[in-house]
C-alpha positions in Angstrom: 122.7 -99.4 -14.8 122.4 -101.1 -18.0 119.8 -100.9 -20.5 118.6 -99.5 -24.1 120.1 -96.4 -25.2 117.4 -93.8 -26.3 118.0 -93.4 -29.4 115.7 -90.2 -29.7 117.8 -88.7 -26.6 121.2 -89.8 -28.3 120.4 -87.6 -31.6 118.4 -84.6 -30.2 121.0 -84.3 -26.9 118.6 -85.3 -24.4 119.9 -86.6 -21.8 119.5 -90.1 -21.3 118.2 -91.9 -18.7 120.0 -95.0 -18.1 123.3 -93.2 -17.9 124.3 -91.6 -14.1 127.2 -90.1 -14.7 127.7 -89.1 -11.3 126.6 -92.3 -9.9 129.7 -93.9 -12.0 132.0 -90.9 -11.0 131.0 -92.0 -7.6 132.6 -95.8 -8.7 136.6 -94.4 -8.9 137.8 -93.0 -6.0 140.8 -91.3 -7.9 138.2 -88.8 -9.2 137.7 -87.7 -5.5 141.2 -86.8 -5.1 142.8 -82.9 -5.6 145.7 -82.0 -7.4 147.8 -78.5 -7.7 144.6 -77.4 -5.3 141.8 -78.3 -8.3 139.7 -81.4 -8.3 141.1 -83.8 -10.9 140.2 -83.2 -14.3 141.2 -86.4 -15.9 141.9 -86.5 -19.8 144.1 -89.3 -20.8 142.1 -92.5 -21.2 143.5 -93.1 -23.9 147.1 -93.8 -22.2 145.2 -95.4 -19.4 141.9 -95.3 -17.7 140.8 -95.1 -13.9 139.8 -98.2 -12.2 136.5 -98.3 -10.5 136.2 -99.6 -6.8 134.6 -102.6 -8.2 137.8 -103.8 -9.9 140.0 -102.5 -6.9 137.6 -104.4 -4.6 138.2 -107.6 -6.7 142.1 -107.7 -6.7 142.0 -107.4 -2.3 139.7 -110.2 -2.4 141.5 -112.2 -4.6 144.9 -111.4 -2.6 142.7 -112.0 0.9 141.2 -114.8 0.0 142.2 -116.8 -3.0 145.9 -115.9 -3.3 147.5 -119.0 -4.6 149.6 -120.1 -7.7 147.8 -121.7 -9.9 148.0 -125.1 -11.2 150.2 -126.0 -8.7 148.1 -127.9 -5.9 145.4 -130.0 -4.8 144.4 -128.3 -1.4 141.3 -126.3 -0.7 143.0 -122.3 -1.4 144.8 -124.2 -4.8 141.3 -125.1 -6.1 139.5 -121.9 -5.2 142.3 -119.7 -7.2 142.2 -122.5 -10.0 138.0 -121.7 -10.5 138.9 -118.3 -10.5 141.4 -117.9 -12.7 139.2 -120.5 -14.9 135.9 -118.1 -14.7 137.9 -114.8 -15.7 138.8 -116.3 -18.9 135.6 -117.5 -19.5 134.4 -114.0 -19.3 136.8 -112.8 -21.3 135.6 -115.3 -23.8 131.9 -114.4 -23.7 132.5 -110.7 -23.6 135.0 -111.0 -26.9 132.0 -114.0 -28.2 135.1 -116.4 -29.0 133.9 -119.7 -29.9 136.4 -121.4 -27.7 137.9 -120.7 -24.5 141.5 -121.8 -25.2 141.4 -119.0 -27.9 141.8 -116.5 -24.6 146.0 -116.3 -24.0 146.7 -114.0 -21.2 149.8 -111.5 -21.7 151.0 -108.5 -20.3 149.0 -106.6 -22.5 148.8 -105.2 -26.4 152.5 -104.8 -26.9 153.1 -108.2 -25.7 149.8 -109.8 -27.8 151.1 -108.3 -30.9 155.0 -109.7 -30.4 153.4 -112.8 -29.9 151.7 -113.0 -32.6 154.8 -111.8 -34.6 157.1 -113.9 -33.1 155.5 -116.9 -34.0 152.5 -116.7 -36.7 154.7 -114.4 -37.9 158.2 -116.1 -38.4 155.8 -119.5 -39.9 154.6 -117.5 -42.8 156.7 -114.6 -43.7 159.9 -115.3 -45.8 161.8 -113.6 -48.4 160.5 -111.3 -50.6 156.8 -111.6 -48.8 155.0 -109.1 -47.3 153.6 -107.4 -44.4 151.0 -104.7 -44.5 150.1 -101.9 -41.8 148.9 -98.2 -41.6 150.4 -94.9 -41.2 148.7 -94.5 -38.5 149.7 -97.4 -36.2 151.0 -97.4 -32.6 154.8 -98.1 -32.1 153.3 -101.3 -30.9 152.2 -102.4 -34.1 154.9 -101.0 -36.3 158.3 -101.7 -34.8 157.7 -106.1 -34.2 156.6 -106.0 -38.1 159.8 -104.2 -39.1 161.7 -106.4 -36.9 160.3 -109.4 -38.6 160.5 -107.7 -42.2 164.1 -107.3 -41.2 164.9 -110.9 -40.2 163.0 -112.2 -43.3 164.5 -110.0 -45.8 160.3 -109.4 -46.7 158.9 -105.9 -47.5 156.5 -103.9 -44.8 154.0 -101.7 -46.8 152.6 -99.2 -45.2 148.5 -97.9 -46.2 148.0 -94.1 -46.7 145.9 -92.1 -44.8 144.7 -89.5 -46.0 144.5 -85.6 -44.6 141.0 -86.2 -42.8 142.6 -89.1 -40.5 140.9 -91.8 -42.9 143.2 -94.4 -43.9 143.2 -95.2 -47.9 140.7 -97.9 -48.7 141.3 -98.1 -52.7 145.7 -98.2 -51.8 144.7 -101.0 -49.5 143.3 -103.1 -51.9 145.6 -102.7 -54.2 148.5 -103.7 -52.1 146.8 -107.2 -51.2 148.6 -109.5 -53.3 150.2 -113.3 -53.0 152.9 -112.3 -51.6 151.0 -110.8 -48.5 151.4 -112.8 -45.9 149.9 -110.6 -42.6 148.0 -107.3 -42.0 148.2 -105.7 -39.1 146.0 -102.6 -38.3 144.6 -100.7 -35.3 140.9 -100.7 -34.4 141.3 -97.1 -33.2 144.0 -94.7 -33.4 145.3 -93.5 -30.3 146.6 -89.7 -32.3 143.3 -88.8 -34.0 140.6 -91.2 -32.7 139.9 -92.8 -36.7 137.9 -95.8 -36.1 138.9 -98.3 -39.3 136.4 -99.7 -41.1 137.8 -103.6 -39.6 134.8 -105.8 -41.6 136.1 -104.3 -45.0 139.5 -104.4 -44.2 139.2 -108.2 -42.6 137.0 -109.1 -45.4 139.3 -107.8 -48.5 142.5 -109.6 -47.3 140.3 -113.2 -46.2 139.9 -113.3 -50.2 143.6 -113.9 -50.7 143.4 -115.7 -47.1 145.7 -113.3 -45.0 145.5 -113.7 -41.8 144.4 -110.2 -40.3 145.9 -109.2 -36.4 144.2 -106.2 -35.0 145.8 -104.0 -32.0 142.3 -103.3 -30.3 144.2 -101.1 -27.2 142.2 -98.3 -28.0 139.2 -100.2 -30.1 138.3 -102.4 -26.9 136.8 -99.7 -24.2 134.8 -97.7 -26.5 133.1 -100.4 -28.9 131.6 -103.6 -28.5 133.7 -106.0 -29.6 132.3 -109.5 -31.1 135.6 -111.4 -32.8 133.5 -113.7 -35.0 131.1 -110.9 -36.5 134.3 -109.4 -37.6 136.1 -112.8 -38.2 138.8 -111.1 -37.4 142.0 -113.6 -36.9 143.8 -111.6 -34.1 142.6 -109.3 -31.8 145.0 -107.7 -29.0 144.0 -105.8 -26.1 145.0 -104.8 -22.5 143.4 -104.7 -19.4 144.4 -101.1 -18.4 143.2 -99.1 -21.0 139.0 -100.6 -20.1 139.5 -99.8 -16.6 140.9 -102.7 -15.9 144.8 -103.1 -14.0 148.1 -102.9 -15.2 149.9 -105.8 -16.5 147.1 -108.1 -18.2 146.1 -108.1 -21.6 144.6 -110.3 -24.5 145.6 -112.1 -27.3 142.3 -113.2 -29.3 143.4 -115.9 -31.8 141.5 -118.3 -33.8 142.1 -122.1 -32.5 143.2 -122.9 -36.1 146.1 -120.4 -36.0 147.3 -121.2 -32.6 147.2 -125.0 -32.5 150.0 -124.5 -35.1 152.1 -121.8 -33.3 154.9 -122.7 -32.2 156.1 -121.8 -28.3 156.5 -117.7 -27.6 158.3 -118.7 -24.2 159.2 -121.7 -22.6 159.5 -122.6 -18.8 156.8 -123.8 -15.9 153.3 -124.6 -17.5 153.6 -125.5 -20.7 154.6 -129.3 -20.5 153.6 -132.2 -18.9 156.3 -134.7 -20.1 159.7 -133.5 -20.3 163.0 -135.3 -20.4 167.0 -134.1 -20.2 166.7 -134.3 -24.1 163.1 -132.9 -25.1 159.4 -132.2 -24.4 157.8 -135.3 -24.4 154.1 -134.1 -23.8 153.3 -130.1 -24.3 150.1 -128.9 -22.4 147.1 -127.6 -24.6 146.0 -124.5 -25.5 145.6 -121.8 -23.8 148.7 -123.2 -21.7 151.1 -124.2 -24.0 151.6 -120.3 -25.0 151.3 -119.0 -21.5 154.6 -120.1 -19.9 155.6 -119.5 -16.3 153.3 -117.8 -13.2 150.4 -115.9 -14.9 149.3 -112.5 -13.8 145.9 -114.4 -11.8 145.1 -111.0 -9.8 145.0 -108.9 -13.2 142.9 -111.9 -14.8 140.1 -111.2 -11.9 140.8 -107.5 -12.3 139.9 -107.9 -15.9 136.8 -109.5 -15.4 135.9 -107.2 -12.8 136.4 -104.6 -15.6 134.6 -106.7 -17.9 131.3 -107.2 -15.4 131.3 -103.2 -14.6 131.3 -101.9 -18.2 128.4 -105.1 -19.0 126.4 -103.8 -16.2 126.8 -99.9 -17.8 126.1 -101.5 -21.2 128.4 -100.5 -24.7 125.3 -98.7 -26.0 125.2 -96.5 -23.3 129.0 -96.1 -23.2 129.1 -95.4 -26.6 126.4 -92.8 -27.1 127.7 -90.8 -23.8 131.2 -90.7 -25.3 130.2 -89.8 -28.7 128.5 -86.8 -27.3 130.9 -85.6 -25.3 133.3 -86.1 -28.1 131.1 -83.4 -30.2 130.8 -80.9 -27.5 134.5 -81.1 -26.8 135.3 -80.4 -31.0 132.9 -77.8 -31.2 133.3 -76.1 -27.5 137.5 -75.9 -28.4 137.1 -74.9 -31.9 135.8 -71.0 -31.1 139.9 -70.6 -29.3 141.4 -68.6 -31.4 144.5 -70.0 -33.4 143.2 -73.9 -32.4 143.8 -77.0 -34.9 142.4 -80.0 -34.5 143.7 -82.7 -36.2 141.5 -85.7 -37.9 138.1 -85.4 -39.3 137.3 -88.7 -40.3 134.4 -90.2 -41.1 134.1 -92.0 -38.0 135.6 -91.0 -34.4 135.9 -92.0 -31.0 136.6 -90.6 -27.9 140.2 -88.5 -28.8 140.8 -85.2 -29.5 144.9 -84.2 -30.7 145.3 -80.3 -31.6 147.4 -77.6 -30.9 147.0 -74.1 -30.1 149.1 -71.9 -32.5 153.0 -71.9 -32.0 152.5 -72.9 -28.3 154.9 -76.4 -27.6 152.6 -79.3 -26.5 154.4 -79.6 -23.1 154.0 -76.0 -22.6 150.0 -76.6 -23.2 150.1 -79.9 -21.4 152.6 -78.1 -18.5 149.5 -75.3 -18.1 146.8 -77.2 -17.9 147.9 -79.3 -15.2 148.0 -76.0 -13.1 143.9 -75.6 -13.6 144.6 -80.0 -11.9 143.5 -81.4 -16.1 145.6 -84.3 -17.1 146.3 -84.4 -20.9 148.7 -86.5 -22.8 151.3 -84.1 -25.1 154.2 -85.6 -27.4 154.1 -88.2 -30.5 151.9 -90.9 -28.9 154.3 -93.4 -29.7 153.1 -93.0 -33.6 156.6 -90.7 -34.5 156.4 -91.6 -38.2 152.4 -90.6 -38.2 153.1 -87.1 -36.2 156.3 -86.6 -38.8 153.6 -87.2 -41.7 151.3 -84.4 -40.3 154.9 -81.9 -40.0 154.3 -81.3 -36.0 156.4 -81.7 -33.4 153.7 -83.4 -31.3 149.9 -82.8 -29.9 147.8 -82.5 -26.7 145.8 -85.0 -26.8 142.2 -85.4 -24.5 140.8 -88.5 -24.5 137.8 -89.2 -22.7 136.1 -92.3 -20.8 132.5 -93.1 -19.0 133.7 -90.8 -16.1 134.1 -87.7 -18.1 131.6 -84.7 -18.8 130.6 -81.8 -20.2 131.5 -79.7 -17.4 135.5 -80.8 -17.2 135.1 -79.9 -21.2 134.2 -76.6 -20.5 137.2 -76.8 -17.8 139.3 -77.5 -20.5 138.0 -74.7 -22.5 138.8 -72.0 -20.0 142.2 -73.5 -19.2 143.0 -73.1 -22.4 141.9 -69.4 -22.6 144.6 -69.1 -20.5 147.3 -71.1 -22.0 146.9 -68.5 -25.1 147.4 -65.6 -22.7 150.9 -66.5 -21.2 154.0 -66.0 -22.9 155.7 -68.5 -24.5 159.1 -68.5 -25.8 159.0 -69.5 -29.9 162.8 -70.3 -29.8 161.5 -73.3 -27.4 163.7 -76.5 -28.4 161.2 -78.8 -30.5 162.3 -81.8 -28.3 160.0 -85.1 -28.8 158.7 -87.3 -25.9 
């Protein structure tokens, strides 16, 4: 399925060859399935994507075949699960292009990467009076363990502009870098309007006071090609369930220089090898030493799964089928009357947030699920980002390699009929 994307057919609208869409719709049995009587119209990738039969196919084998606890034996089944669990990170190494294996740590998934990475790196280098930096537009995720560890160090969390196209404030963000910052922490992608940051420029500016730079890559990873030392980024955080991959896995990128010298996020089975009634005595290496206790091995060989079946599509592919969808979608549900779309930066991916004049989000979201389309309505976990744009919430469509113009146009009449039911306006402006 892989191969060059045609450029020519990517800027004129052609279709493209290389892509069959309803070969890979054909991969996820979910998209098979009814609801409320429609075919499922499925919108919120962003939250979290289908999984192809290729990755489900891959966690029964594992279970039918392999299932073992790793690390633990010397038998036959031991050794097989131990190769297996070995080969997915390897994977995961090669698709990131990490120079070292051991710079893979399995977690649950982003959250988890980034509390790490706080946790530790985090309580090392931050003390009093130093400072963190982030964006307005950042994920819960990556906002609430930096004020946590602002809080606990008595140090100061700046926060970057962004301005009213969805951009974040390049200029402001130099000018904050200082001696006293310690850590930035940004997203590659934001999960509200879609804005993919400029991540060399950003990496690059803070390397020349030598701040360590974490990105949350949970939207960033499914929708570009990610190389870690191209961007020489420090930190790159990820999860295996928004790149159709399962629950319950994710990624914490980190250069070997950084982690050799973090100290333990959790302690327990795996991380030792010599241990006494008074101390460790002999701590396993990296990746162990920060992956305490019975790792997640069927989401590990889901991941890679997930990893081998976007390879095969090939990113160029992915990302040229997206991006035109993406298009359609702004232009095809800009002619409804009373729409606003929010964000018009100067690079996007794969999200679309708006709201349809006074109509609540869950009354939108509530409607569409009638016509069987799944959108995402509320804040996004991003409350101080939707309070900056003075909104109660937004629907939110989010697309993935499954999607087309077709369900866009879906959308499009569903939405014709959102604007002709009757809504209360005295509706309680509740947030979820």
């Amino acid at each position: 399925m892989g191969g060059q994307v045609n450029l020519q057919a990517a800027l004129t609208g052609e279709k493209r060859q290389n892509l069959d869409i309803q070969k890979i719709r054909n991969d996820f049995p979910i998209l098979s399935k009814s609801f409320n009587d429609k075919n499922l119209i499925y919108f919120d990738n962003a939250a979290t994507t289908q999984k192809p039969k290729k990755v489900l196919d891959a966690i029964v084998d594992y279970y039918s075949n392999e299932n073992c606890n790793v690390g633990r034996g010397v038998y036959t089944l031991s050794i097989k699960a131990n190769m297996a669990f070995g080969r997915a990170r390897e994977t995961v190494q090669k698709f990131l292009n990490a120079e070292h294996t051991e710079e893979i740590i399995y977690t649950r998934g982003t959250t988890e990467a980034i509390n790490l990475v706080a946790s530790t790196l985090g309580r090392a280098l931050v003390g009093q009076g130093d400072e963190v930096i982030i964006s307005e537009m950042e994920h819960h995720s990556n906002l609430i363990p930096w004020q946590i560890l602002c809080k606990e160090k008595d140090a100061v969390l700046k926060v970057i502009p962004v301005n009213d196209d969805g951009d974040i404030d390049f200029d402001a963000y130099k000018n904050m870098l200082n001696e006293k910052t310690k850590i930035v922490a940004v997203t590659h992608i934001s999960n509200v309007l879609g804005t993919v940051n400029p991540l060399k420029e950003i990496i690059s500016e803070a390397h020349q006071y030598g701040i360590p730079v974490i990105i949350d890559g949970a939207q960033g990873i499914a929708h570009e090609k990610v190389d870690v030392q191209a961007l020489d980024c420090d930190f790159y955080c990820f999860s295996g369930h928004k790149m159709y991959g399962p629950m319950g896995i994710g990624v914490m990128y980190g250069k070997k220089k950084f982690l050799e010298k973090m100290p333990y996020y959790q302690t327990g089975g795996g991380i030792a090898l010599g241990v006494t009634y008074q101390d460790i005595t002999v701590e396993r290496p990296l990746p162990f030493k920060l992956e305490a206790g019975t790792p997640n091995v069927e989401g590990a060989i889901g991941l890679e799964a997930a990893i081998q079946y976007l390879t095969e599509i090939g990113y160029d592919d992915i990302i040229a089928h997206e991006n035109e969808l993406l298009d359609y979608a702004r232009k095809k549900l800009s002619d409804i009357e009373g729409m606003r779309i929010f964000g018009s930066a100067k690079k996007t991916s794969s999200i679309i947030s708006f709201l349809i004049g006074d109509i609540h989000p869950y009354d939108v979201g509530n409607k569409a699920n009638e016509f069987g389309i799944a959108l995402r309505t509320g804040v996004h976990c991003a409350i101080p980002f939707v309070d900056k744009m003075k909104i109660v919430g937004t629907v939110r469509a989010s697309f993935g390699i499954y999607n087309t113009k077709e369900e866009v146009d879906a959308l499009y009449q569903a939405l014709l009929q959102v604007k002709k039911a009757e809504w209360s306006v005295n509706r309680p402006k509740d947030r979820f």
